[in-house]
PAMIFI-977399 format. One record per residue (C-alpha): residue number from 1; z, y, x. Coordinates in Angstrom, 3 decimals, m for minus. Each point is the difference from the previous one (the first is absolute). Example, Ala and Ser with C-alpha at 12.3 -4.5 7.8 and 13.67 -1.06 7.14 Angstrom:
   num         c3         c2         c1
     1      7.800     m4.500     12.300
     2     m0.660      3.440      1.370
This chain:
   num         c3         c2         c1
     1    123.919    111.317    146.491
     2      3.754      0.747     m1.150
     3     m0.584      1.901     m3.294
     4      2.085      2.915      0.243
     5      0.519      0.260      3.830
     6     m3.247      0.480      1.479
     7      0.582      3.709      0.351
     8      3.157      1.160      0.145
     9      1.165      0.470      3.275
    10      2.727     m1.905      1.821
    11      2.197      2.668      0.639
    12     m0.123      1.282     m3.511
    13      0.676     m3.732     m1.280
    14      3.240     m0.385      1.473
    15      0.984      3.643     m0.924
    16     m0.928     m1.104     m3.588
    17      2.131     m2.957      0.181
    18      2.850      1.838      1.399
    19      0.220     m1.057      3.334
    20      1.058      3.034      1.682
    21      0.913      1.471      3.428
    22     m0.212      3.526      1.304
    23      1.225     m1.031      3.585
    24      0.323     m3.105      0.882
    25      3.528      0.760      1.575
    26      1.179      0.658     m3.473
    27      1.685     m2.547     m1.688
    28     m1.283     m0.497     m4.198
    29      3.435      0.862     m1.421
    30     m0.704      3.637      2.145
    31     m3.296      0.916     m1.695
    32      0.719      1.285     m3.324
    33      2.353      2.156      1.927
    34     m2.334      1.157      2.561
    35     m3.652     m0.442     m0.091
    36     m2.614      2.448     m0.753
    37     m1.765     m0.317     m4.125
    38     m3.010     m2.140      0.200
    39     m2.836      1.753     m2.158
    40     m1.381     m4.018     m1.135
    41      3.535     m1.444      0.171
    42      2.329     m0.956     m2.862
    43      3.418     m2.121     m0.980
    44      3.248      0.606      1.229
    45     m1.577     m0.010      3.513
    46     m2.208      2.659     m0.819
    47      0.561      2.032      2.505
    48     m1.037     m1.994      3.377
    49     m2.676      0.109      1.316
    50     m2.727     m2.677      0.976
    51      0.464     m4.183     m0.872
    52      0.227     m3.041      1.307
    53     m2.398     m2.319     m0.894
    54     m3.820     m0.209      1.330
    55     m2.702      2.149     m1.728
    56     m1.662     m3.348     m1.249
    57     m3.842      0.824     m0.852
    58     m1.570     m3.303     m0.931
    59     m3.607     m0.299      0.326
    60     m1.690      3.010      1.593
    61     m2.395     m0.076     m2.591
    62      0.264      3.697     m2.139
    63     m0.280     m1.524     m3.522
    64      2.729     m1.157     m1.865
    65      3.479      1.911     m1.901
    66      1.505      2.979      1.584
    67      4.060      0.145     m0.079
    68      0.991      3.879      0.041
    69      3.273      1.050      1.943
    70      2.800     m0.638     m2.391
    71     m1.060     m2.320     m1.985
    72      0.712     m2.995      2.176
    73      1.028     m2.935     m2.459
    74      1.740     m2.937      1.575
    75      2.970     m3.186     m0.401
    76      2.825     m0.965      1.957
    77      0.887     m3.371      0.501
    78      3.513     m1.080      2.062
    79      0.065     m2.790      1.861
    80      3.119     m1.775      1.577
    81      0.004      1.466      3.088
    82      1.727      2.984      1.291
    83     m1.870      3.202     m0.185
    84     m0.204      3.638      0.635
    85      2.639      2.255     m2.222
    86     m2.238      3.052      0.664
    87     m3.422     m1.740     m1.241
    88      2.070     m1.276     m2.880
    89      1.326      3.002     m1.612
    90     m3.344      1.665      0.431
    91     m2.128     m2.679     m1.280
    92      2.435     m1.386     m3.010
    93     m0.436      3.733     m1.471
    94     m3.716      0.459     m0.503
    95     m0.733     m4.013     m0.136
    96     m1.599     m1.231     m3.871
    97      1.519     m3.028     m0.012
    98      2.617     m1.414      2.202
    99      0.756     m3.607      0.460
   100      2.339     m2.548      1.839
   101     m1.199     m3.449      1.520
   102      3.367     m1.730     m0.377
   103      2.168      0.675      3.090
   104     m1.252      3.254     m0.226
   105      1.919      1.202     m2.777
   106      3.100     m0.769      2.590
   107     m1.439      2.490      2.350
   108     m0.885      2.473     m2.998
   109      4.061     m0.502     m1.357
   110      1.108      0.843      4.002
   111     m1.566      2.313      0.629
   112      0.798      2.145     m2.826
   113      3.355     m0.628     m0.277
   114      1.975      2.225     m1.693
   115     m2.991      0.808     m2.232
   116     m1.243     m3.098     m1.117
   117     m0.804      0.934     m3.644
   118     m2.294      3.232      1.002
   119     m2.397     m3.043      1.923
   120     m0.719     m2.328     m2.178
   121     m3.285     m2.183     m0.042
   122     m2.398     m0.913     m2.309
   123     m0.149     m2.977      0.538
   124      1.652     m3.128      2.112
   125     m1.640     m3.232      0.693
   126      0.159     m2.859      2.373
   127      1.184     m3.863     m0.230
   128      3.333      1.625      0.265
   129      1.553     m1.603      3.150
   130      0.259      3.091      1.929
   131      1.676      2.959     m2.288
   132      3.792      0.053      0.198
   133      1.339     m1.287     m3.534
   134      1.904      3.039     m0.359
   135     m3.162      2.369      0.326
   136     m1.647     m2.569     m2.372
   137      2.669      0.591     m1.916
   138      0.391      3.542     m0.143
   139     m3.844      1.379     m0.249
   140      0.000     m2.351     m3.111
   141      3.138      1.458     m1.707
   142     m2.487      3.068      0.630
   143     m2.694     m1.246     m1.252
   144     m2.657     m0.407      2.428
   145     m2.409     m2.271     m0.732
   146      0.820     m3.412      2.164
   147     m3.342     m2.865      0.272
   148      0.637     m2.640      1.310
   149     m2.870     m1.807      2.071
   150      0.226     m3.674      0.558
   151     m3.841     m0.453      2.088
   152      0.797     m0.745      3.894
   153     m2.956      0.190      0.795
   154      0.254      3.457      0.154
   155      2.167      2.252      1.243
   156      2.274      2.283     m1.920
   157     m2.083      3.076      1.288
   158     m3.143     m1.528     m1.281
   159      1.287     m0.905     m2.963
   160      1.664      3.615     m0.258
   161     m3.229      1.594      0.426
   162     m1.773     m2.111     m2.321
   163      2.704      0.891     m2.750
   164     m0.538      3.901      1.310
   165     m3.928     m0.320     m0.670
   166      0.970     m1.123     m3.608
   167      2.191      2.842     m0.977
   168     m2.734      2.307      1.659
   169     m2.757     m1.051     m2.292
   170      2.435     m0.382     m3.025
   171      1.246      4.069      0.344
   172     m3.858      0.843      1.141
   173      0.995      1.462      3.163
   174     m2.036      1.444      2.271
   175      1.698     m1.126      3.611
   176     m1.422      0.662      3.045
   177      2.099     m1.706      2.668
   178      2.858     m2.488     m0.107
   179      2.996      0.332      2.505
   180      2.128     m2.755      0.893
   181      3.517      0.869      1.809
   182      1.152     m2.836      2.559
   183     m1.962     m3.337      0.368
   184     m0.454      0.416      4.175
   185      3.069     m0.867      1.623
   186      2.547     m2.693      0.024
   187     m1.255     m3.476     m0.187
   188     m3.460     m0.429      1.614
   189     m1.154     m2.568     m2.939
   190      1.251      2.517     m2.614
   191     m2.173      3.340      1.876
   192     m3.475     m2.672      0.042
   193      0.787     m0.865     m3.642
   194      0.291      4.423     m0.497
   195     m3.600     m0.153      1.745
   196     m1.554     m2.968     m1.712
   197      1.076      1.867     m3.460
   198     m2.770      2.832      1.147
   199     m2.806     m2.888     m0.027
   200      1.261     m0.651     m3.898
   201      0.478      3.670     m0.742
   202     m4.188      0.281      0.362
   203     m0.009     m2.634     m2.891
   204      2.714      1.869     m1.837
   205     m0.175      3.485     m0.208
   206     m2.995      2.837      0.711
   207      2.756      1.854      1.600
   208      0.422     m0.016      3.262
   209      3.429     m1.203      1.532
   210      1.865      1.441      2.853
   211      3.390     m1.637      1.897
   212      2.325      2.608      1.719
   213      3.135     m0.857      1.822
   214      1.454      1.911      2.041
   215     m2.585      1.305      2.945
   216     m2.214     m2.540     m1.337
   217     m2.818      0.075     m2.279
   218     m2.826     m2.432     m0.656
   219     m3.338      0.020     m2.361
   220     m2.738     m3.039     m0.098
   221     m3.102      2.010      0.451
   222     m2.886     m1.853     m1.684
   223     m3.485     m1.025      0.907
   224     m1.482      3.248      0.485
   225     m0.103      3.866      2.012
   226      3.468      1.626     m0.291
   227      0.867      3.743      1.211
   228      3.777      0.001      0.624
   229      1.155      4.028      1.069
   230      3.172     m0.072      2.095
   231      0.786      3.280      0.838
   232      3.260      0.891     m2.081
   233      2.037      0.035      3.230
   234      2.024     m2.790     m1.922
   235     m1.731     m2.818      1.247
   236      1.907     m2.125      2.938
   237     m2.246     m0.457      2.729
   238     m0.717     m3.533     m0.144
   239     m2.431     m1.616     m1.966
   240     m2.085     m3.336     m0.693
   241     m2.501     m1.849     m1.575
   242      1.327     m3.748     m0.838
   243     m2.815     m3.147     m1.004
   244      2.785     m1.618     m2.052
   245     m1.784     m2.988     m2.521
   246     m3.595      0.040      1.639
   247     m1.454      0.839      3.128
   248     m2.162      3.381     m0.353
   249     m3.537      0.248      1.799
   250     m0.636      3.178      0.174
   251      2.152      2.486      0.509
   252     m0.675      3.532      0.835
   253      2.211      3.128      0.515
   254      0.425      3.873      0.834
   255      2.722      1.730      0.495
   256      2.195     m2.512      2.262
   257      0.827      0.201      3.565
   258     m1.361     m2.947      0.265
   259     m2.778     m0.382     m2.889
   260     m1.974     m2.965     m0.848
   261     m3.896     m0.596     m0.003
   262     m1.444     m2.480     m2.079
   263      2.930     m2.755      1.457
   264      1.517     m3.072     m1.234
   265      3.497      0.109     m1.226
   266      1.593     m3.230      0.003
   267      3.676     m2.010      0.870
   268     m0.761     m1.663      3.411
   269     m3.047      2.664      1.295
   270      1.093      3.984     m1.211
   271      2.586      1.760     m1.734
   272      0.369      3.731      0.043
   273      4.133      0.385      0.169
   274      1.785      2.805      1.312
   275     m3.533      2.944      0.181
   276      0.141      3.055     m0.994
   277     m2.022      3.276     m0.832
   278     m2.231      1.689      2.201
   279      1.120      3.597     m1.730
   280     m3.211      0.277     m1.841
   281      2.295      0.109     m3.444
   282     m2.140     m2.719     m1.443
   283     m0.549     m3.493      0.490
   284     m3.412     m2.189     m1.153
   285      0.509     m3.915     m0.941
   286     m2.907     m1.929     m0.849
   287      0.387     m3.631     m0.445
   288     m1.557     m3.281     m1.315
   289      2.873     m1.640     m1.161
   290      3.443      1.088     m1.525
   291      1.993      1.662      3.018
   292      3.732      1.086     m0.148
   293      0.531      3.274      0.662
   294      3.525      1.267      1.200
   295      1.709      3.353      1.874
   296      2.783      1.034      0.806
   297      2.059      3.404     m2.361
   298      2.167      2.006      1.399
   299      3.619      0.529     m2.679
Protein backbone atom coordinates (compact mmCIF):
# COMPACT_ATOMS: atom_id res chain seq x y z
CA UNK A 1 0.00 0.00 0.00
CA UNK A 2 0.99 3.77 -0.89
CA UNK A 3 0.76 5.45 2.56
CA UNK A 4 -1.19 8.41 2.01
CA UNK A 5 -3.03 7.52 -1.28
CA UNK A 6 -5.06 4.62 -0.61
CA UNK A 7 -8.16 6.73 -0.24
CA UNK A 8 -8.29 9.74 -1.74
CA UNK A 9 -9.86 9.67 -4.88
CA UNK A 10 -8.32 10.24 -8.30
CA UNK A 11 -10.22 13.02 -9.29
CA UNK A 12 -9.70 14.85 -6.07
CA UNK A 13 -5.78 14.07 -6.38
CA UNK A 14 -5.21 15.91 -9.39
CA UNK A 15 -7.55 18.79 -8.23
CA UNK A 16 -5.23 18.86 -5.14
CA UNK A 17 -2.22 19.06 -7.19
CA UNK A 18 -3.58 21.68 -9.37
CA UNK A 19 -4.18 20.11 -12.44
CA UNK A 20 -7.19 21.78 -13.57
CA UNK A 21 -9.75 21.93 -16.43
CA UNK A 22 -13.36 22.97 -16.45
CA UNK A 23 -13.81 22.10 -20.26
CA UNK A 24 -11.52 20.54 -21.94
CA UNK A 25 -11.87 23.12 -24.90
CA UNK A 26 -10.47 25.66 -22.57
CA UNK A 27 -7.07 26.41 -22.78
CA UNK A 28 -5.08 26.72 -18.84
CA UNK A 29 -4.15 30.39 -19.32
CA UNK A 30 -8.39 30.78 -19.72
CA UNK A 31 -9.33 29.24 -16.36
CA UNK A 32 -8.65 31.66 -13.74
CA UNK A 33 -10.67 33.85 -15.98
CA UNK A 34 -13.50 31.60 -16.49
CA UNK A 35 -14.15 28.52 -14.58
CA UNK A 36 -16.61 27.90 -11.94
CA UNK A 37 -14.94 27.89 -7.76
CA UNK A 38 -14.11 24.40 -6.87
CA UNK A 39 -15.40 23.80 -3.16
CA UNK A 40 -11.91 21.19 -2.55
CA UNK A 41 -9.75 23.24 -4.95
CA UNK A 42 -6.95 25.70 -4.15
CA UNK A 43 -3.73 27.76 -5.74
CA UNK A 44 -3.87 30.17 -8.31
CA UNK A 45 -5.95 27.60 -10.29
CA UNK A 46 -8.43 27.43 -7.76
CA UNK A 47 -11.13 27.92 -9.55
CA UNK A 48 -11.33 24.87 -12.23
CA UNK A 49 -12.80 22.31 -11.82
CA UNK A 50 -11.80 18.50 -11.84
CA UNK A 51 -7.76 17.18 -12.47
CA UNK A 52 -5.75 15.41 -14.44
CA UNK A 53 -4.09 12.73 -13.03
CA UNK A 54 -5.64 9.10 -12.11
CA UNK A 55 -7.42 8.63 -8.72
CA UNK A 56 -4.51 6.17 -7.69
CA UNK A 57 -5.92 3.84 -4.74
CA UNK A 58 -3.18 1.35 -4.01
CA UNK A 59 -4.12 -1.77 -2.41
CA UNK A 60 -7.87 -2.26 -2.01
CA UNK A 61 -7.30 -3.23 1.34
CA UNK A 62 -9.33 -0.45 3.87
CA UNK A 63 -6.50 -0.09 6.46
CA UNK A 64 -3.88 2.22 6.19
CA UNK A 65 -3.59 6.61 6.36
CA UNK A 66 -6.39 8.64 5.05
CA UNK A 67 -5.30 11.96 2.98
CA UNK A 68 -8.28 14.60 3.42
CA UNK A 69 -9.11 16.97 0.38
CA UNK A 70 -6.66 19.78 0.64
CA UNK A 71 -4.10 18.57 2.20
CA UNK A 72 -2.40 16.88 -0.71
CA UNK A 73 1.50 17.20 -0.05
CA UNK A 74 3.73 16.58 -3.01
CA UNK A 75 7.45 17.56 -5.10
CA UNK A 76 8.17 18.61 -8.44
CA UNK A 77 11.01 17.50 -10.19
CA UNK A 78 11.98 19.00 -14.01
CA UNK A 79 13.47 17.02 -16.26
CA UNK A 80 15.13 18.05 -19.66
CA UNK A 81 12.48 17.60 -21.76
CA UNK A 82 9.88 19.93 -22.95
CA UNK A 83 6.74 20.05 -20.97
CA UNK A 84 3.34 21.40 -20.43
CA UNK A 85 3.24 25.41 -19.47
CA UNK A 86 -0.27 24.85 -18.01
CA UNK A 87 0.77 21.76 -15.63
CA UNK A 88 3.78 23.87 -14.76
CA UNK A 89 2.39 26.96 -13.39
CA UNK A 90 -0.17 24.95 -11.52
CA UNK A 91 2.05 22.45 -10.05
CA UNK A 92 5.31 24.84 -9.29
CA UNK A 93 2.74 26.84 -6.91
CA UNK A 94 1.51 24.30 -4.39
CA UNK A 95 4.73 21.84 -4.93
CA UNK A 96 7.09 21.42 -1.28
CA UNK A 97 10.07 21.18 -2.87
CA UNK A 98 10.99 21.75 -6.41
CA UNK A 99 14.02 20.45 -8.12
CA UNK A 100 15.98 20.39 -11.51
CA UNK A 101 17.81 17.22 -12.99
CA UNK A 102 20.41 19.20 -14.94
CA UNK A 103 19.04 20.09 -18.41
CA UNK A 104 16.06 20.74 -16.71
CA UNK A 105 16.90 23.88 -15.19
CA UNK A 106 17.24 25.00 -19.13
CA UNK A 107 13.65 24.18 -19.61
CA UNK A 108 12.71 25.79 -16.08
CA UNK A 109 14.93 29.27 -17.29
CA UNK A 110 12.69 29.06 -20.89
CA UNK A 111 10.01 28.70 -19.95
CA UNK A 112 9.75 31.42 -17.55
CA UNK A 113 11.38 33.88 -19.29
CA UNK A 114 10.87 37.15 -18.41
CA UNK A 115 10.36 36.00 -14.80
CA UNK A 116 13.11 33.94 -14.04
CA UNK A 117 13.79 35.11 -10.44
CA UNK A 118 9.95 34.47 -9.18
CA UNK A 119 10.92 30.39 -10.23
CA UNK A 120 13.67 29.51 -8.70
CA UNK A 121 14.56 25.87 -7.47
CA UNK A 122 15.71 24.39 -4.57
CA UNK A 123 17.91 22.64 -5.70
CA UNK A 124 20.03 21.66 -9.09
CA UNK A 125 21.94 18.55 -9.61
CA UNK A 126 23.28 16.41 -12.34
CA UNK A 127 26.97 15.58 -13.80
CA UNK A 128 26.45 18.91 -15.37
CA UNK A 129 26.78 18.20 -19.15
CA UNK A 130 23.37 19.17 -20.04
CA UNK A 131 22.44 22.77 -18.33
CA UNK A 132 23.40 25.73 -20.50
CA UNK A 133 26.50 27.50 -18.71
CA UNK A 134 24.67 30.60 -18.66
CA UNK A 135 21.62 29.11 -16.61
CA UNK A 136 24.40 27.45 -14.49
CA UNK A 137 25.56 30.57 -14.22
CA UNK A 138 22.77 32.64 -13.40
CA UNK A 139 20.62 30.34 -10.78
CA UNK A 140 24.03 30.38 -8.89
CA UNK A 141 24.51 34.20 -8.82
CA UNK A 142 20.93 33.47 -7.20
CA UNK A 143 21.77 31.20 -5.08
CA UNK A 144 20.22 27.99 -5.71
CA UNK A 145 21.76 25.26 -4.42
CA UNK A 146 23.86 23.46 -7.49
CA UNK A 147 25.16 19.33 -6.66
CA UNK A 148 26.95 18.08 -8.74
CA UNK A 149 26.68 14.16 -9.33
CA UNK A 150 29.56 12.37 -10.86
CA UNK A 151 27.86 8.32 -10.60
CA UNK A 152 26.91 7.14 -14.35
CA UNK A 153 25.53 4.59 -13.35
CA UNK A 154 22.64 6.40 -12.72
CA UNK A 155 20.80 8.73 -14.29
CA UNK A 156 20.44 12.35 -13.37
CA UNK A 157 16.66 11.70 -12.49
CA UNK A 158 17.62 8.95 -10.18
CA UNK A 159 20.13 10.64 -8.72
CA UNK A 160 17.70 13.79 -8.47
CA UNK A 161 15.23 11.84 -6.67
CA UNK A 162 17.56 10.28 -4.40
CA UNK A 163 18.87 13.88 -3.41
CA UNK A 164 14.84 14.84 -3.16
CA UNK A 165 14.28 11.82 -0.60
CA UNK A 166 17.18 13.40 1.49
CA UNK A 167 15.88 16.87 1.84
CA UNK A 168 12.39 15.19 2.57
CA UNK A 169 13.54 13.35 5.61
CA UNK A 170 15.96 16.23 6.64
CA UNK A 171 12.75 19.05 6.76
CA UNK A 172 10.40 15.96 8.12
CA UNK A 173 8.00 16.27 5.43
CA UNK A 174 5.15 14.51 5.07
CA UNK A 175 4.91 13.96 0.96
CA UNK A 176 2.54 12.02 -0.55
CA UNK A 177 3.34 11.87 -4.26
CA UNK A 178 6.30 12.98 -6.35
CA UNK A 179 5.73 14.58 -9.88
CA UNK A 180 8.24 14.61 -12.46
CA UNK A 181 7.69 17.14 -15.57
CA UNK A 182 9.21 15.74 -18.98
CA UNK A 183 11.27 12.44 -19.09
CA UNK A 184 8.85 10.72 -22.09
CA UNK A 185 9.72 12.13 -25.26
CA UNK A 186 12.70 12.85 -27.35
CA UNK A 187 15.33 10.26 -27.43
CA UNK A 188 13.94 6.70 -26.98
CA UNK A 189 17.12 5.65 -24.67
CA UNK A 190 16.59 8.83 -22.58
CA UNK A 191 12.29 8.01 -22.06
CA UNK A 192 13.50 3.95 -20.93
CA UNK A 193 16.14 5.52 -18.65
CA UNK A 194 12.75 8.06 -17.26
CA UNK A 195 11.03 4.48 -16.77
CA UNK A 196 13.86 2.46 -15.33
CA UNK A 197 14.21 5.50 -12.64
CA UNK A 198 10.51 4.24 -11.35
CA UNK A 199 12.13 0.63 -10.57
CA UNK A 200 14.84 2.78 -8.28
CA UNK A 201 12.25 5.20 -6.99
CA UNK A 202 10.63 1.87 -4.97
CA UNK A 203 14.18 1.68 -3.32
CA UNK A 204 14.25 5.42 -2.81
CA UNK A 205 11.37 7.03 -1.65
CA UNK A 206 7.80 5.75 0.12
CA UNK A 207 6.31 8.23 -2.16
CA UNK A 208 4.93 7.34 -5.01
CA UNK A 209 6.22 8.91 -8.39
CA UNK A 210 4.23 10.02 -11.31
CA UNK A 211 5.70 11.21 -15.07
CA UNK A 212 3.40 13.67 -17.02
CA UNK A 213 4.18 15.06 -20.39
CA UNK A 214 2.05 16.38 -22.31
CA UNK A 215 -1.15 13.85 -22.96
CA UNK A 216 0.95 11.37 -21.36
CA UNK A 217 1.13 10.02 -18.00
CA UNK A 218 2.65 6.86 -16.59
CA UNK A 219 2.76 5.10 -12.90
CA UNK A 220 4.56 1.50 -12.14
CA UNK A 221 1.77 -0.16 -10.32
CA UNK A 222 3.27 -2.71 -7.90
CA UNK A 223 2.70 -6.31 -7.03
CA UNK A 224 -0.67 -6.10 -5.78
CA UNK A 225 -4.87 -5.08 -6.34
CA UNK A 226 -5.10 -1.44 -7.54
CA UNK A 227 -8.54 0.60 -8.01
CA UNK A 228 -7.74 3.36 -10.53
CA UNK A 229 -11.28 5.82 -10.97
CA UNK A 230 -11.27 7.52 -14.37
CA UNK A 231 -14.18 9.40 -14.61
CA UNK A 232 -13.02 13.19 -14.45
CA UNK A 233 -13.95 13.62 -18.13
CA UNK A 234 -10.14 14.60 -18.39
CA UNK A 235 -8.86 11.41 -19.20
CA UNK A 236 -7.89 10.81 -23.13
CA UNK A 237 -9.42 7.79 -24.24
CA UNK A 238 -6.60 5.57 -24.66
CA UNK A 239 -5.04 3.60 -22.20
CA UNK A 240 -2.52 0.60 -21.39
CA UNK A 241 -0.97 -1.68 -19.26
CA UNK A 242 2.94 -2.12 -20.27
CA UNK A 243 5.23 -5.49 -18.78
CA UNK A 244 8.34 -3.29 -19.04
CA UNK A 245 11.49 -5.20 -16.83
CA UNK A 246 9.66 -8.65 -16.22
CA UNK A 247 7.09 -10.57 -17.73
CA UNK A 248 3.79 -10.53 -15.41
CA UNK A 249 1.73 -13.88 -14.90
CA UNK A 250 -1.20 -12.93 -13.88
CA UNK A 251 -2.89 -10.21 -14.79
CA UNK A 252 -6.43 -9.36 -14.19
CA UNK A 253 -8.65 -6.30 -14.97
CA UNK A 254 -12.16 -4.41 -14.86
CA UNK A 255 -13.05 -1.60 -16.27
CA UNK A 256 -11.36 -1.91 -19.92
CA UNK A 257 -12.94 -2.49 -23.17
CA UNK A 258 -10.99 -5.09 -23.42
CA UNK A 259 -10.13 -6.40 -19.71
CA UNK A 260 -7.83 -9.07 -18.74
CA UNK A 261 -8.45 -12.45 -16.81
CA UNK A 262 -5.83 -14.01 -15.01
CA UNK A 263 -3.35 -13.55 -18.46
CA UNK A 264 0.23 -13.37 -19.08
CA UNK A 265 1.72 -10.08 -19.94
CA UNK A 266 4.89 -10.37 -21.63
CA UNK A 267 7.23 -8.74 -24.82
CA UNK A 268 6.82 -11.42 -27.59
CA UNK A 269 3.11 -13.04 -26.31
CA UNK A 270 0.65 -9.81 -24.88
CA UNK A 271 0.73 -6.26 -24.42
CA UNK A 272 -2.31 -4.19 -23.68
CA UNK A 273 -1.52 -0.79 -25.93
CA UNK A 274 -3.96 1.48 -27.21
CA UNK A 275 -7.53 0.03 -24.70
CA UNK A 276 -9.59 1.98 -23.19
CA UNK A 277 -12.53 2.26 -20.58
CA UNK A 278 -15.61 0.48 -20.72
CA UNK A 279 -17.50 3.74 -19.00
CA UNK A 280 -17.81 2.01 -15.73
CA UNK A 281 -15.64 5.17 -14.16
CA UNK A 282 -13.31 2.71 -12.56
CA UNK A 283 -10.77 0.41 -13.56
CA UNK A 284 -9.39 -2.92 -11.38
CA UNK A 285 -5.53 -4.04 -11.91
CA UNK A 286 -4.36 -6.96 -10.17
CA UNK A 287 -1.00 -8.23 -10.96
CA UNK A 288 1.91 -10.55 -9.93
CA UNK A 289 4.65 -8.63 -10.96
CA UNK A 290 5.44 -4.80 -11.29
CA UNK A 291 3.23 -3.55 -14.35
CA UNK A 292 3.47 -0.01 -15.95
CA UNK A 293 0.57 1.74 -15.92
CA UNK A 294 -0.03 4.69 -18.44
CA UNK A 295 -3.21 6.96 -19.99
CA UNK A 296 -3.64 9.37 -21.86
CA UNK A 297 -4.80 13.52 -20.18
CA UNK A 298 -6.51 15.68 -21.95
CA UNK A 299 -4.66 19.80 -21.59
Amino acid sequence: MIKGLKHLPCGNKLRELGLFSLEQRRLWADLRATSKPSSTSWGPYKKAGEGLLPRICNRTRENGFKVKEGNLKFCLLILNQPFNKGHFHCLWSRAALRACADGGANRLYHITEGSQESFLPDYISGDFDSIQPEVKEYYKVKGCELIETMDQDLTDFTKCLQILQKKIEKKGLQVDVIVALGGLGGRFDQTMASVETLFHATNITPSPVIIIQERSLIYLLQPGKHKLHVDTGLEGSWCGLIPIGNPCESVTTTGLKWNLNNQVLKFGTLVSTSNTYDNSGIVTIETDKPLLWTMAIKR
